[in-house]
N, CA, C and O atoms as CSV, one atom per row, in Angstrom:
chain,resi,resn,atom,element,x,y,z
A,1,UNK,N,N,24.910,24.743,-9.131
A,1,UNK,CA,C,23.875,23.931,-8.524
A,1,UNK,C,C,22.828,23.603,-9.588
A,1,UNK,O,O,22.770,24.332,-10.579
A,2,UNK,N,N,21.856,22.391,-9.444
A,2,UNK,CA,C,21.284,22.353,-10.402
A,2,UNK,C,C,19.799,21.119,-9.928
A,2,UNK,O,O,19.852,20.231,-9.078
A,3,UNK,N,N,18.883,21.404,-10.608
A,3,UNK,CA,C,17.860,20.931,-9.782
A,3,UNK,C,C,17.485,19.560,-9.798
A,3,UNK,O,O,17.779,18.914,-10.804
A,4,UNK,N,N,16.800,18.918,-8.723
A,4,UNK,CA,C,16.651,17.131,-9.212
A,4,UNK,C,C,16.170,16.667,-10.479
A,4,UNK,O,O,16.352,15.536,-10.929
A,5,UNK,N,N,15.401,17.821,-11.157
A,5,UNK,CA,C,14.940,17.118,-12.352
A,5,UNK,C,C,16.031,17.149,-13.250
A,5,UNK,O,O,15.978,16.143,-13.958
A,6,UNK,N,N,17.293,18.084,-13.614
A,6,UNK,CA,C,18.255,18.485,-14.032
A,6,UNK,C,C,19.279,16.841,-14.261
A,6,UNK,O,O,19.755,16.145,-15.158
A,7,UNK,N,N,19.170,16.899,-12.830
A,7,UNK,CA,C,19.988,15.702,-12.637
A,7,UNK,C,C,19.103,14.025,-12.914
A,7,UNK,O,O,19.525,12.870,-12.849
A,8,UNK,N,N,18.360,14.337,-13.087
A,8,UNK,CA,C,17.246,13.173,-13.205
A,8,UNK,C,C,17.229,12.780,-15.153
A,8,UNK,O,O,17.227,11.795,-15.891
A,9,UNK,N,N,17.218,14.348,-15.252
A,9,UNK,CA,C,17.365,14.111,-17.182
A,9,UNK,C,C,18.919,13.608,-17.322
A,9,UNK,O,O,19.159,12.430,-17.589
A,10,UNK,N,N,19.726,14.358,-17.169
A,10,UNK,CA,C,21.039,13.577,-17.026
A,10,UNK,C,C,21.152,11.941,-16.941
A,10,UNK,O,O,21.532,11.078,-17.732
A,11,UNK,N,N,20.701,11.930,-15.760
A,11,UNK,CA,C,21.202,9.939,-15.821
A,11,UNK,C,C,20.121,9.705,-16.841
A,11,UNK,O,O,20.379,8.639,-17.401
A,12,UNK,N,N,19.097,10.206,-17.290
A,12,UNK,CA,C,18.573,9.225,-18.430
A,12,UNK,C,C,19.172,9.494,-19.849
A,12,UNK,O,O,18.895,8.909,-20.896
A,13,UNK,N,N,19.893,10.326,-19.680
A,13,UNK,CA,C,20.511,10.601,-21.002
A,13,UNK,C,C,21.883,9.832,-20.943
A,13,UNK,O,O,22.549,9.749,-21.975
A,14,UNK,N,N,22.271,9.337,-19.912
A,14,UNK,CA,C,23.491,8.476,-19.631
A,14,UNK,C,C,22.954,7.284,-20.056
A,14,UNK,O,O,23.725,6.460,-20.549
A,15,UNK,N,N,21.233,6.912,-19.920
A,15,UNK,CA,C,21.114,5.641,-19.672
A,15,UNK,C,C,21.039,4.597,-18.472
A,15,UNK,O,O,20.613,3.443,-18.445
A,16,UNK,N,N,21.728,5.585,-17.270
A,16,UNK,CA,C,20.983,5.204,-15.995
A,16,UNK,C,C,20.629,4.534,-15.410
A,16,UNK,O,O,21.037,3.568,-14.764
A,17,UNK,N,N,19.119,5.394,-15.736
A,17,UNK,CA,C,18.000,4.604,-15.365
A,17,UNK,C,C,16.562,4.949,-16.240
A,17,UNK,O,O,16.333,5.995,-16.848
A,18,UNK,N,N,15.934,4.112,-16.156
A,18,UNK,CA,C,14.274,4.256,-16.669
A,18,UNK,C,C,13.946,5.321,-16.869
A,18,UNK,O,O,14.401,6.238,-16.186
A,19,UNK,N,N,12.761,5.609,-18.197
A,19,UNK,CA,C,11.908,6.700,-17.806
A,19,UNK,C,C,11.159,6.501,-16.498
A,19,UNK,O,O,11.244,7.389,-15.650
A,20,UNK,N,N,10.226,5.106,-16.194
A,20,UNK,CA,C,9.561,5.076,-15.048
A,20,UNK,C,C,10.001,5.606,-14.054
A,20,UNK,O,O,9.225,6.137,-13.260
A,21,UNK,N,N,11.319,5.600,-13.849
A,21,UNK,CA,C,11.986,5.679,-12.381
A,21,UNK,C,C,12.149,7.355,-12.286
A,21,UNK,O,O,11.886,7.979,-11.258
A,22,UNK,N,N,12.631,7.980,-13.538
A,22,UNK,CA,C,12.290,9.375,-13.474
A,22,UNK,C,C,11.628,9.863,-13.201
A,22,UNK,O,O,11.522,10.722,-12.326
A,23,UNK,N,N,10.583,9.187,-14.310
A,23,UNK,CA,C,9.065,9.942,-13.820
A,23,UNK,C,C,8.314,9.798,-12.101
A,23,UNK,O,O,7.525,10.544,-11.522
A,24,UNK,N,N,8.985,8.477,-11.656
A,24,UNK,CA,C,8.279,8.662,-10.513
A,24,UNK,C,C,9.232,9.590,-9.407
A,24,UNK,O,O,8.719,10.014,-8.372
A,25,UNK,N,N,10.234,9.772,-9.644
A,25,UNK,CA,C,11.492,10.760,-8.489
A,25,UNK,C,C,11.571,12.212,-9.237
A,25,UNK,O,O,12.381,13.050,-8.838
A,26,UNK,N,N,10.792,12.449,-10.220
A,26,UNK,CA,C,10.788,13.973,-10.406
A,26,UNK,C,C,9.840,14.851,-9.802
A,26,UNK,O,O,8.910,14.338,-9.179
A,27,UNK,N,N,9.918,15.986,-9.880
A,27,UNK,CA,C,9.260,16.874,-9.748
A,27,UNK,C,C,7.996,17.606,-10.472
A,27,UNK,O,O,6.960,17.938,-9.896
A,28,UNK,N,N,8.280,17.780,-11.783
A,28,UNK,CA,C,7.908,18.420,-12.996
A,28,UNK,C,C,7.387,16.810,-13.638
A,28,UNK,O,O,8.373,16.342,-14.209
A,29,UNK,N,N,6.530,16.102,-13.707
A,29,UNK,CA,C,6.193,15.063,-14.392
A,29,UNK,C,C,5.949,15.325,-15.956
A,29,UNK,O,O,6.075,14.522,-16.880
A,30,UNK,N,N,5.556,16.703,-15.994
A,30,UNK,CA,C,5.144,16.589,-17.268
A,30,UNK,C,C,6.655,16.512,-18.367
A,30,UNK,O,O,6.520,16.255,-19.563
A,31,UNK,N,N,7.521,16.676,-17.976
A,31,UNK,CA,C,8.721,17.025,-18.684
A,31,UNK,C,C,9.440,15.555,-18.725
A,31,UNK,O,O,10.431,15.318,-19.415
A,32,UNK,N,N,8.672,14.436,-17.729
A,32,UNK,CA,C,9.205,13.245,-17.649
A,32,UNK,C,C,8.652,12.562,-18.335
A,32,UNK,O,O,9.314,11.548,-18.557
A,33,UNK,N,N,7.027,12.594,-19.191
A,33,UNK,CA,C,6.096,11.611,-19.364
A,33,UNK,C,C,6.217,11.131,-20.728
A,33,UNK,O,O,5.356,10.325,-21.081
A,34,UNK,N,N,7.501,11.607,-21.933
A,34,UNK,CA,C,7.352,11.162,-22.523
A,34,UNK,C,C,8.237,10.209,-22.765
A,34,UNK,O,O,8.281,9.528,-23.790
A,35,UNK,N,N,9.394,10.096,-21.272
A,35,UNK,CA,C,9.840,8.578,-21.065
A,35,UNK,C,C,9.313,7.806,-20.737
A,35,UNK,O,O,10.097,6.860,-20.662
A,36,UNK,N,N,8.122,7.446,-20.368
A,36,UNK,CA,C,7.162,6.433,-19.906
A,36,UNK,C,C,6.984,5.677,-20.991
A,36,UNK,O,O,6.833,6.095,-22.139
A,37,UNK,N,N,7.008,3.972,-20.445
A,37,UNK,CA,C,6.569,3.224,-21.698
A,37,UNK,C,C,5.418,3.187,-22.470
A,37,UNK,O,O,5.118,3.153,-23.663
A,38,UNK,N,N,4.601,3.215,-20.834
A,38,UNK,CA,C,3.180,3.686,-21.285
A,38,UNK,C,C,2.472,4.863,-20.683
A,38,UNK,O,O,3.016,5.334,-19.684
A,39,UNK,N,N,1.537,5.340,-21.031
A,39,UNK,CA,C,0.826,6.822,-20.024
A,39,UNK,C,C,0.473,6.180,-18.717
A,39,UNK,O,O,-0.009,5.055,-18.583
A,40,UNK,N,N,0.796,7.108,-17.687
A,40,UNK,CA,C,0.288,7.158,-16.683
A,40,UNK,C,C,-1.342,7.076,-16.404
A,40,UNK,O,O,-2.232,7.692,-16.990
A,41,UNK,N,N,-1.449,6.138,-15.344
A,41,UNK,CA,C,-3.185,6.411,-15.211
A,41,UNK,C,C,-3.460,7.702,-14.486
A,41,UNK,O,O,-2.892,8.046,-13.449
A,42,UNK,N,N,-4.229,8.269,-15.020
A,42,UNK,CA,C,-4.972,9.659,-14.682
A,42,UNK,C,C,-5.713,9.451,-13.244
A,42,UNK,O,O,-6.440,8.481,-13.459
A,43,UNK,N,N,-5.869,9.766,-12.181
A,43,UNK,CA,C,-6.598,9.758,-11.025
A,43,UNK,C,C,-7.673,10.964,-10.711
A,43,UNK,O,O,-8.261,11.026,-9.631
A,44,UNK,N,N,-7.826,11.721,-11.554
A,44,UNK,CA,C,-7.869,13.576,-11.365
A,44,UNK,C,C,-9.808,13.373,-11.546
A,44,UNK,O,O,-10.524,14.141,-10.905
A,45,UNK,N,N,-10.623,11.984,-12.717
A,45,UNK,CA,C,-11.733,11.947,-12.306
A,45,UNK,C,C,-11.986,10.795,-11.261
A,45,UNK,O,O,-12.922,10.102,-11.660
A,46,UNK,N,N,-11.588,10.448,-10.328
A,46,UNK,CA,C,-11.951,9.845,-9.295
A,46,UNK,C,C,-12.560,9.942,-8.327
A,46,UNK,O,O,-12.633,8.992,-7.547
């Protein structure tokens, strides 16, 4: 068995799909963010 992010790095290592699309269907973002084209906007001082 193996976890969604597991399987989430997988298809991007296939090529898949997007970092975006990872980053937004994972779990663990931080392990996704350096497929992003660009950084995420921060919401945390809002």
């Amino acid at each position: 068995m193996q976890t969604l992010d597991d399987a989430i790095m997988d298809l991007i290592k296939k090529g898949w799909i997007s970092g975006d699309d990872a980053y937004i269907n994972c779990i663990d973002k931080s392990k996704f963010v350096q497929f992003l084209k660009k950084p995420p906007t921060d919401f945390t001082d809002a």
